[in-house]
C-alpha positions as CSV (number, residue, x, y, z in Angstrom):
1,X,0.0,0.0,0.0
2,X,1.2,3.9,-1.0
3,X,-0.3,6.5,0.7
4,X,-0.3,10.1,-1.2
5,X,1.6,12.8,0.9
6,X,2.2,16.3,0.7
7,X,5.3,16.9,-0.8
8,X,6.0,21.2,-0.6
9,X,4.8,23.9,0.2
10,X,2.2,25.5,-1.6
11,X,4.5,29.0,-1.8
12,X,7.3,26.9,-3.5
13,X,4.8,25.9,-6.6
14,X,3.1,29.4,-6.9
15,X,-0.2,28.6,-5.1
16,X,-1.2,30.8,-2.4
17,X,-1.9,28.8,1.3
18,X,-4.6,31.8,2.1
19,X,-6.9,30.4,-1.1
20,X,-6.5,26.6,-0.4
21,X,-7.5,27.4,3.1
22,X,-10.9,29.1,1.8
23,X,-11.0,25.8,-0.4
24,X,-10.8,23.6,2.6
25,X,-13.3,25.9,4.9
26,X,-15.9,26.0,1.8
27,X,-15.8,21.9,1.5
28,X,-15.8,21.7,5.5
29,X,-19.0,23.7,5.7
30,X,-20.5,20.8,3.3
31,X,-19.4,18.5,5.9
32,X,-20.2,20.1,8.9
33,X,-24.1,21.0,7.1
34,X,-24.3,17.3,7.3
35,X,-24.3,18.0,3.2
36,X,-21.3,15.5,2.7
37,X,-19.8,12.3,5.1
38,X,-16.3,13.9,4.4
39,X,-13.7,14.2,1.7
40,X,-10.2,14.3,0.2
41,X,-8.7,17.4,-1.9
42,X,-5.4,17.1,-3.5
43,X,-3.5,19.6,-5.3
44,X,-0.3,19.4,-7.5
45,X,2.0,21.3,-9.5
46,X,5.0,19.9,-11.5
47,X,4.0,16.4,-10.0
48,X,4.1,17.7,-6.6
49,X,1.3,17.4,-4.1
50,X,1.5,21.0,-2.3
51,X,-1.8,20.7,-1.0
52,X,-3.6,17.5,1.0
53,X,-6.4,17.7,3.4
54,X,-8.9,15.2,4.2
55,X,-12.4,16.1,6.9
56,X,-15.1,14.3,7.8
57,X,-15.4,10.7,8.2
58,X,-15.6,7.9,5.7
59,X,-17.9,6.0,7.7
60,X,-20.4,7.8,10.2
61,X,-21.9,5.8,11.8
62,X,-18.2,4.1,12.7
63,X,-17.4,7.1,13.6
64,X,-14.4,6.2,11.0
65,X,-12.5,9.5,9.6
66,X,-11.5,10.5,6.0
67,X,-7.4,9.5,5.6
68,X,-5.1,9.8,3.1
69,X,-5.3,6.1,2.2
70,X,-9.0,5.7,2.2
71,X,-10.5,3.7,-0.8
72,X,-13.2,5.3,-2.8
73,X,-15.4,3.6,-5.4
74,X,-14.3,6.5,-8.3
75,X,-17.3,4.9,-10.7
76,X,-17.0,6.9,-14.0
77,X,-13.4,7.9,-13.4
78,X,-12.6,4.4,-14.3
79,X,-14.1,5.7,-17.9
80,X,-10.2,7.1,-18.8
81,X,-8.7,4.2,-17.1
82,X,-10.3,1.8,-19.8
83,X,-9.5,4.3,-22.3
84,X,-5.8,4.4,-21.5
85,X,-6.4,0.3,-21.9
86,X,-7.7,0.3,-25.7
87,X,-5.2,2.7,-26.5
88,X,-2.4,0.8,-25.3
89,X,-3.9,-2.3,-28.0
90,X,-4.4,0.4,-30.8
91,X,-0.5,1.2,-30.4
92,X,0.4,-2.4,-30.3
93,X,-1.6,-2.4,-33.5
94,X,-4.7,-5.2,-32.1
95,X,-6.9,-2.3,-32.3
96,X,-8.2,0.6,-34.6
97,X,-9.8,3.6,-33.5
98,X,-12.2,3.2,-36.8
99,X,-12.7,-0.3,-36.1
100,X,-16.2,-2.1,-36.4
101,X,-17.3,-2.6,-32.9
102,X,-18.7,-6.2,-35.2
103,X,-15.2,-7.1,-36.1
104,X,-14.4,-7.8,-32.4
105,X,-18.1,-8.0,-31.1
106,X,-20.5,-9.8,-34.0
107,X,-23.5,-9.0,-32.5
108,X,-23.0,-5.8,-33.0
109,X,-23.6,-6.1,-37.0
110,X,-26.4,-4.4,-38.5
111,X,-27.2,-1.7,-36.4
112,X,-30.4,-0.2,-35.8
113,X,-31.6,3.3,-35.7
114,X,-34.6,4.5,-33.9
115,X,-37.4,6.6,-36.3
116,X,-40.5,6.9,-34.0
117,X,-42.4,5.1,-31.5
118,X,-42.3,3.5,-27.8
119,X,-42.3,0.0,-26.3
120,X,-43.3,-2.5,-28.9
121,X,-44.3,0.2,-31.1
122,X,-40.9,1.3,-32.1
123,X,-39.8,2.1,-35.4
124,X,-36.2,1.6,-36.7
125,X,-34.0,1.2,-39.7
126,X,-30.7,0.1,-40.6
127,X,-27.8,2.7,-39.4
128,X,-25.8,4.3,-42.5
129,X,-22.8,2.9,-41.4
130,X,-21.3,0.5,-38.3
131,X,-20.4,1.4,-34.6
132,X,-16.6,2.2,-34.3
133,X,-14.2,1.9,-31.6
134,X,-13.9,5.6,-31.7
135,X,-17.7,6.3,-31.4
136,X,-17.2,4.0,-28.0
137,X,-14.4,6.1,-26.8
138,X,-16.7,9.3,-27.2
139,X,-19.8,8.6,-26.5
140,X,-20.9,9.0,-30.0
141,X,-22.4,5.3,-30.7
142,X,-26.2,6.0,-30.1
143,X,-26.2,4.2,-27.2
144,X,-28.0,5.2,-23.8
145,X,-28.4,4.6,-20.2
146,X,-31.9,3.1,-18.6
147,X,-31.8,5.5,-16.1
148,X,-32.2,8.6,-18.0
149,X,-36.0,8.9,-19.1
150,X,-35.3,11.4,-22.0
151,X,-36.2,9.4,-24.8
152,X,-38.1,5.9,-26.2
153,X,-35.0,3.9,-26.1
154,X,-34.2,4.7,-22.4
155,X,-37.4,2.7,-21.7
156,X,-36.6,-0.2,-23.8
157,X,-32.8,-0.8,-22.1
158,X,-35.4,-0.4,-18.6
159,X,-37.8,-3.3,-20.6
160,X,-34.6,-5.0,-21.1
161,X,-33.7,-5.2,-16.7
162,X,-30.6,-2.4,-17.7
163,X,-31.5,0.0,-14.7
164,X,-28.2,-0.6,-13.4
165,X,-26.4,-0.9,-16.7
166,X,-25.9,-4.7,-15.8
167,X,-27.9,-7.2,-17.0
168,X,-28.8,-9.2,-13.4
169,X,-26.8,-11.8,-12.6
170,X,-24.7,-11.9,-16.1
171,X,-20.9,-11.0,-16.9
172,X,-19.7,-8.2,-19.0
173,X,-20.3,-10.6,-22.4
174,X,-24.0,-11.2,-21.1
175,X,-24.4,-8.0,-20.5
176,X,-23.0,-6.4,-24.1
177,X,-24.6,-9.0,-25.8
178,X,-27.6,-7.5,-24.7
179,X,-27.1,-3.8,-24.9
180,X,-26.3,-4.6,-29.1
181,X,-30.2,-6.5,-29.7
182,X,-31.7,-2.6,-28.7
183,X,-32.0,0.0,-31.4
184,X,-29.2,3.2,-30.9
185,X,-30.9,6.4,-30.2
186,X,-29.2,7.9,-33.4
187,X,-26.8,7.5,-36.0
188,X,-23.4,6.9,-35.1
189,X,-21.2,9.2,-35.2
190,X,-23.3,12.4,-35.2
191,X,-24.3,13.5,-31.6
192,X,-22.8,12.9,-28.2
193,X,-25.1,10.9,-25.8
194,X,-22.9,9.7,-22.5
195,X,-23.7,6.0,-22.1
196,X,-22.7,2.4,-21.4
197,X,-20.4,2.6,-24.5
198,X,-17.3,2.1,-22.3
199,X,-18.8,-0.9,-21.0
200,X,-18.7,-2.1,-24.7
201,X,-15.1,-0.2,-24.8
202,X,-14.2,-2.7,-21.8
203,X,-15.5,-6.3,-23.5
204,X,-13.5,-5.3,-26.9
205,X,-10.4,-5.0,-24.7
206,X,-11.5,-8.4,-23.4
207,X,-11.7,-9.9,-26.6
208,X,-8.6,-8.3,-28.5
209,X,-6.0,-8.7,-25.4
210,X,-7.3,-12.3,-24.5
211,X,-7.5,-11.5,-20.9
212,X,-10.6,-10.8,-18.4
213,X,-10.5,-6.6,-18.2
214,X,-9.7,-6.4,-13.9
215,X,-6.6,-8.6,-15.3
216,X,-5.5,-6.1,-18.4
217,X,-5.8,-3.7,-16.5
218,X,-4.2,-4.8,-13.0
219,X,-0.9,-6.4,-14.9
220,X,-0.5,-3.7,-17.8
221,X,-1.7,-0.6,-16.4
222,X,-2.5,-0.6,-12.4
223,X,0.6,-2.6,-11.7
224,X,3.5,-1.0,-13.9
225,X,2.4,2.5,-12.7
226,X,2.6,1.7,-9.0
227,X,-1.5,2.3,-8.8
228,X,-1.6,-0.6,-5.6
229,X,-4.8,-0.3,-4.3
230,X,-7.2,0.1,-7.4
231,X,-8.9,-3.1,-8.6
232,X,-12.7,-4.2,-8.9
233,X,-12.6,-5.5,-5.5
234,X,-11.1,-4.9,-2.1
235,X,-9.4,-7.3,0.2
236,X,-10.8,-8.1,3.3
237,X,-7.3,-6.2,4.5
238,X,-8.1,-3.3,2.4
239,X,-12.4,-3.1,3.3
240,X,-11.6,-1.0,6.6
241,X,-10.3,1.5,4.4
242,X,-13.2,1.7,1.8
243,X,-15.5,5.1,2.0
244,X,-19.2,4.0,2.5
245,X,-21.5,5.6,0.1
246,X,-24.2,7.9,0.8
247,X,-27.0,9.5,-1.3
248,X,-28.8,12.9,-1.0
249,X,-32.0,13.1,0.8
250,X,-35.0,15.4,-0.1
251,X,-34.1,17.6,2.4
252,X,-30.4,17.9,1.3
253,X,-28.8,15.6,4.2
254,X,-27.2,12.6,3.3
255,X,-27.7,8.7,4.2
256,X,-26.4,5.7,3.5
257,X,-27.3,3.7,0.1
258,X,-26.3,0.5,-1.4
259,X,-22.6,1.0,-3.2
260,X,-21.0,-0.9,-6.0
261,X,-20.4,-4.1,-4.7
262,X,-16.9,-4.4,-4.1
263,X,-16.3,-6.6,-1.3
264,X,-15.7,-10.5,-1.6
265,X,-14.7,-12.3,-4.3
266,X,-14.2,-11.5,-7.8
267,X,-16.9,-9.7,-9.1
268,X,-18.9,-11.4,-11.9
269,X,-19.4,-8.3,-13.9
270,X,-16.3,-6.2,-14.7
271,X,-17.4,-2.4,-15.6
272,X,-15.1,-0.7,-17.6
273,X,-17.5,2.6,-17.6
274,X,-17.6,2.7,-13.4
275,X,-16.3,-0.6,-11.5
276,X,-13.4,0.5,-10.2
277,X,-11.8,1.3,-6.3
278,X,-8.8,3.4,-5.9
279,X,-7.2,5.8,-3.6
280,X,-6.1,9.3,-3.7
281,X,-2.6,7.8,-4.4
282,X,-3.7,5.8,-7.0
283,X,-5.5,8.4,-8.9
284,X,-3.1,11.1,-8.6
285,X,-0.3,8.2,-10.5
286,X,-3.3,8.2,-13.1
287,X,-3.3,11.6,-13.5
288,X,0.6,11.7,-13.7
289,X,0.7,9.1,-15.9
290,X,-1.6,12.0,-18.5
291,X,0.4,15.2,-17.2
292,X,3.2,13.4,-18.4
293,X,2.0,12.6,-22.0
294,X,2.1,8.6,-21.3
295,X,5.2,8.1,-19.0
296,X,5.4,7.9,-15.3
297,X,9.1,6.8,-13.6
298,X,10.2,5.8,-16.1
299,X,7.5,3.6,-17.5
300,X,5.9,4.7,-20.7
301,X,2.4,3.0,-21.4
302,X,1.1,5.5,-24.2
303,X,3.4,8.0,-27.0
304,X,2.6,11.7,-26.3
305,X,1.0,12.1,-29.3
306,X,-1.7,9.4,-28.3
307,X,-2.4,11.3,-25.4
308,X,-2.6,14.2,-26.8
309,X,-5.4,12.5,-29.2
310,X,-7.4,11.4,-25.9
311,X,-7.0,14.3,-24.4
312,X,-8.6,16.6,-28.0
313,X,-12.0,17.2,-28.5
314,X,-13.4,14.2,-30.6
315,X,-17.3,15.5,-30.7
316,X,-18.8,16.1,-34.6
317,X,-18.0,19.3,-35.9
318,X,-15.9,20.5,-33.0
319,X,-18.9,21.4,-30.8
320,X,-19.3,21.3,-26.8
321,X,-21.4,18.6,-25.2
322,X,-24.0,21.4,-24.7
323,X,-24.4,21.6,-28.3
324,X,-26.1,18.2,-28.4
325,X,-28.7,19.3,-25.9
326,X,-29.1,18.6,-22.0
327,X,-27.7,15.1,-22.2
328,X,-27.2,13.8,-18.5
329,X,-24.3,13.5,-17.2
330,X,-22.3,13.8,-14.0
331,X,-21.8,17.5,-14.0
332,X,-24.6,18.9,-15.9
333,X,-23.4,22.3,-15.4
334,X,-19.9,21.5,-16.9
335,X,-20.6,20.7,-20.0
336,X,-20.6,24.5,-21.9
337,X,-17.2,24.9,-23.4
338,X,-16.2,21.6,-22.7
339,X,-15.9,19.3,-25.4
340,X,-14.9,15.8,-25.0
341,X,-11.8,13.1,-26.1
342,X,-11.4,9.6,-25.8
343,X,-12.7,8.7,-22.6
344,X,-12.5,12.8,-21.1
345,X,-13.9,16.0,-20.9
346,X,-11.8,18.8,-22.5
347,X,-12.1,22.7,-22.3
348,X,-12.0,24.0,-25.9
349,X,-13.9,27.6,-24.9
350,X,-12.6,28.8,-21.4
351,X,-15.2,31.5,-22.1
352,X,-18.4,29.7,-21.9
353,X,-17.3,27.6,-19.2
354,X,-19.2,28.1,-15.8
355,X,-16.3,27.8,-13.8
356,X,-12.6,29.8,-14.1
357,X,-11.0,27.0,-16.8
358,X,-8.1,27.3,-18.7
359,X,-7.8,26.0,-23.0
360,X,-6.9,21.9,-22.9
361,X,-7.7,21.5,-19.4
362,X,-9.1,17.7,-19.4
363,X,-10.4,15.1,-16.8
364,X,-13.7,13.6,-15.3
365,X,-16.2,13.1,-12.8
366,X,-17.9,10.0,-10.8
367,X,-21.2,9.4,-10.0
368,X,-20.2,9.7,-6.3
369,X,-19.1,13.3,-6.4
370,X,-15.4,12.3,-7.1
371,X,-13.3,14.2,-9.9
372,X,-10.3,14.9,-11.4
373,X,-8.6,17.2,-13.9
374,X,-5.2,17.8,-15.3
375,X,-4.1,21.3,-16.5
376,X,-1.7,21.7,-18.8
377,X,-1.0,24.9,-18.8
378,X,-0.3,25.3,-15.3
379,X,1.0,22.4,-14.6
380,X,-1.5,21.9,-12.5
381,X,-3.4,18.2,-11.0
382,X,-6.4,18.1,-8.9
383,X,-8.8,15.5,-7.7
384,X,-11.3,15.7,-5.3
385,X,-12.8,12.7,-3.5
386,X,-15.8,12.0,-1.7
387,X,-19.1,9.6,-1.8
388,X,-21.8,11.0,-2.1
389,X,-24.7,10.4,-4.8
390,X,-26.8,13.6,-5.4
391,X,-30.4,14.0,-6.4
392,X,-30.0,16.6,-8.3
393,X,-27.0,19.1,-10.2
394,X,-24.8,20.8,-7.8
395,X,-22.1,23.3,-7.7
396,X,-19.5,21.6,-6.4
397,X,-17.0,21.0,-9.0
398,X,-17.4,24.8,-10.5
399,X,-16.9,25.7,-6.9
400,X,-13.9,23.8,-6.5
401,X,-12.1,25.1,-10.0
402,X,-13.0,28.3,-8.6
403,X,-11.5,28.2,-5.4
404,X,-7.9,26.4,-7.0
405,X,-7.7,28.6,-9.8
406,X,-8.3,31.8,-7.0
407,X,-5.0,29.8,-5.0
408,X,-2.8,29.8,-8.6
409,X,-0.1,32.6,-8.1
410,X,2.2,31.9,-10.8
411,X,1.1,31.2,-14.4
């Protein structure tokens, strides 16, 4: 086990100790409101962590507190982790990025696009053209989620027992197998919709490595950057550590809610859009890993210019995620002059952003309130870690690039 430190002073890296204290005060007030169990905020420049402070507890009624090595269930942060996978198989040349999601996965030949209609009533016709790796990578495939309730084809993925993305009781294989007999909301290729498409993402890398996803990605990625705690399951020596999960009442408290299931034995369904565990340590060698265009200590998993692909705006024509309407999504609020890679958000118009964001600035988000971003242009990594499932949008995140960007004394 690694723990994540602080490693200098904030003065020494151009950030102001004043501002981080305002940062740590604004999140503590959450806390203290009974508004969030607790949470983790690191900050680093040049690779350094110059700010670290955790409050709260990650277990209330345990009375257990928020520490550095606590284990958080990071859900759609796993999204660039699986992204980082395929790439690595695209480089070795397994892979295309314009690859038929049917050459690796035959049941998805022949697409179908919806027309009109609900339930057994639905209208479709052949897609123009096939489902492609890079459609997976950014959420341009035409596939949904059963929880949203936006449009006819949520419904069906509900008819077909997706609520929770997982067929019940099936493996990843199961489970894609099913997600390619329902219709795609649209052609591929032409809007943004986020989706299961990375759990798809996750069973190609199954099937072009030769090896379950929790192993790809525990020998080739996890392991070789030193990332020792994040896996699809915790230990019973590591379960003390892991963060209980909470969810937003009506009344804006908190209480506890059923988590990903992560304890026990291998899990049967391996989610490469939101299965995984990891601590602050392990994310911030992630994030390093991206800072530093594919190498980390030495290790190189990706060639800059492959990062620097992931970490473009992919969307059609160049637009923000706004641009195809009020899609849901993590951060609902984040999403105006943002555009978005393979497997990340990036800014591409710090203008229209709702939070202080600088050109090329890219990251994520989890369903648990958990996020992370990498800037560029600073030089600059921050995550932020917490579990906590809202009802609703919230301000956090802009609040939180606020408040960093307020503590950034050097350019």
């Amino acid at each position: 086990m690694a723990q994540l430190t602080q490693e200098v002073d904030p003065g020494e890296v151009g950030l102001d100790a004043k501002a981080l204290d305002r940062l740590d005060q604004y999140f503590a007030h959450y806390v203290d409101e009974g508004r969030l169990p607790g949470y983790l905020v690191a900050v680093a420049r040049g690779g350094r962590v110059a700010h670290l402070t955790t409050h709260g507890h990650r277990d209330l009624a345990a009375g257990l507190p928020v520490e550095a090595d606590t284990l958080w269930r990071i859900y759609s942060m796993t999204k660039p982790v699986t992204s980082v996978a395929a790439l690595m198989l695209v480089e070795e040349g397994k892979l295309s990025l314009d690859d038929p999601v049917d050459r690796h996965l035959p049941g998805f030949a022949e697409p179908r696009v919806y027309v009109s209609g609900s339930g057994a009533d639905v209208v479709t016709r052949p897609a123009d053209g096939p489902i492609t790796v890079r459609h997976l990578m950014t959420h341009t495939a035409g596939l949904t989620f059963a929880f949203y309730h936006t449009h006819p084809v949520d419904a069906l993925y509900r008819d077909a027992h997706l609520e929770s993305a997982v067929l019940p009781g099936s493996d990843l294989a199961g489970t894609v197998d099913v997600y390619a007999r329902l219709p795609l909301q649209f052609e591929p290729g032409t809007q943004w919709n986020y989706s299961v498409a990375t759990n798809v993402l996750g069973r190609v890398i199954e099937v072009v490595s030769g090896q379950p996803l929790d192993e790809f990605f525990a020998e080739r990625i996890c392991g070789p950057l030193g990332m020792t705690d994040a896996g699809f399951r915790v230990s019973d020596e590591q379960a003390v550590r892991l963060a209980e999960l909470y969810g937003e009442t009506e009344g804006g408290g908190i209480e506890p809610i059923p988590g990903l299931p992560l304890r026990g034995g291998r899990p049967r369904f391996l989610s490469g859009s939101g299965g995984l565990a990891a601590s602050a340590h392990d994310v911030h060698r992630f994030m390093e890993l991206l800072r530093r265009r594919g190498e980390l200590d030495g290790t190189r998993l990706l060639a800059p210019e492959t990062v620097d692909l992931m970490t473009s705006n992919q969307l059609p024509g160049g637009a923000d995620m706004r641009a195809f309407g009020s899609r849901p999504a993590h951060d609902e609020a984040g999403k105006d002059g943002v555009g978005f890679g393979l497997g990340v958000s990036v800014v591409i118009d710090p203008d229209r952003t709702k939070a202080p964001s600088v050109l090329g600035s890219y990251g994520w988000t989890g369903a648990a309130t958990t996020t992370f971003w990498v800037d560029p242009r600073h030089d600059l990594t921050v995550q932020f870690m917490t579990q906590m499932r809202p009802r609703t949008s919230h301000t956090m995140f802009q609040d939180l690039k606020r408040l960093v960007h307020e503590a950034l004394t050097q350019g």
